[in-house]
C-alpha positions in Angstrom: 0.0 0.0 0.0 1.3 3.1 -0.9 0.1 7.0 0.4 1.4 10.0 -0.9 2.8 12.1 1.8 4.8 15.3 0.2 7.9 16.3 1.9 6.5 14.6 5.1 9.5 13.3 7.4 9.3 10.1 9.1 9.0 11.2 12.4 5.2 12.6 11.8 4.0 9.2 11.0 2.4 6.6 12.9 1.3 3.5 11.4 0.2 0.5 14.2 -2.4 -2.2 14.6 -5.6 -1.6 16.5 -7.4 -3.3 19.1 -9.9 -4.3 16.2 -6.9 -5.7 14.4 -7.2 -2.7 11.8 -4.3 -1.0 10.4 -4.3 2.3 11.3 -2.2 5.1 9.5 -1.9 8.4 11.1 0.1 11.6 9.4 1.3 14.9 11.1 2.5 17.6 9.1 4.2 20.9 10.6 5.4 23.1 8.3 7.0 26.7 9.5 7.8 29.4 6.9 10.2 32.4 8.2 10.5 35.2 6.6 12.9 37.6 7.8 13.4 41.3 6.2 16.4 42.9 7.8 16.0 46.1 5.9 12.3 46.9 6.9 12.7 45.9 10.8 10.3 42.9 10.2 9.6 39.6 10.4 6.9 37.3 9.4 6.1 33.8 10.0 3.2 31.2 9.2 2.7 28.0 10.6 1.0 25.5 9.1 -0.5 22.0 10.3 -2.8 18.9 8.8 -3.3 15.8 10.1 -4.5 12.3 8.5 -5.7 9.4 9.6 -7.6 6.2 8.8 -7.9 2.6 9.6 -7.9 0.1 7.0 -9.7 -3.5 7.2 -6.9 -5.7 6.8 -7.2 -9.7 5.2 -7.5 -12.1 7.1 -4.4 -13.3 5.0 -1.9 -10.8 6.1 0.7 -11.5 8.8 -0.1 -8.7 11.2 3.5 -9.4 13.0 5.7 -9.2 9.8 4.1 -5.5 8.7 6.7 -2.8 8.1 6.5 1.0 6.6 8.9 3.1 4.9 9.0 7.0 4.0 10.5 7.6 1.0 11.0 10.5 -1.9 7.5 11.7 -0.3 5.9 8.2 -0.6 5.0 6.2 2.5 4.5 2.4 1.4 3.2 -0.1 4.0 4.0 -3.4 3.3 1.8 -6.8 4.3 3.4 -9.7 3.6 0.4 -12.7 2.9 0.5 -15.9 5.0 1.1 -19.0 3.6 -1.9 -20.9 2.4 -2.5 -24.0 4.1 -2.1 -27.1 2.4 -5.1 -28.9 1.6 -5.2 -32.5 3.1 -6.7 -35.8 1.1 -7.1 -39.0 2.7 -9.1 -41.7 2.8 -11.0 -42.7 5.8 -11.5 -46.4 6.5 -15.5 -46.6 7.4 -15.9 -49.0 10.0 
């Protein structure tokens, strides 16, 4: 699964398993512009925040133990690695 998160740093995400067993992925964003004018005396700054967040129902087929996430080049891709599948059993049962 992949999110696009631009120029969002690691630190401001959260991604964990609930006590529903849902994934839940949670962003933070801070951003701070400064603006500083020597020559006129002044300075101006603006702050700006968002926050994300939503829970995703997860297969029943994903190992909930082996989940990992990564930020990268803005991008921040869970990954679910699938469970085996079970083998299916054939025999033959004597009737008696």
């Amino acid at each position: 699964m992949e999110l696009a998160a631009p120029g969002i740093k690691k630190e401001y995400c959260r991604v964990s398993i609930n006590d529903e067993g849902n994934l839940t992925i949670a962003i933070e964003n801070k951003a701070e512009h400064k603006h500083e004018d020597k020559h006129h005396h002044y300075l101006r700054r603006e702050f700006s925040y968002s926050n994300y967040e939503q829970n995703y129902m997860l297969p029943d087929d994903v190992e909930r133990d082996k989940i990992s996430a990564k930020v990268e080049d803005g991008i921040l891709t869970v990954t679910m690695p699938k469970t085996e599948p079970k083998q299916k059993v054939q025999k033959a049962i004597e009737v008696s």
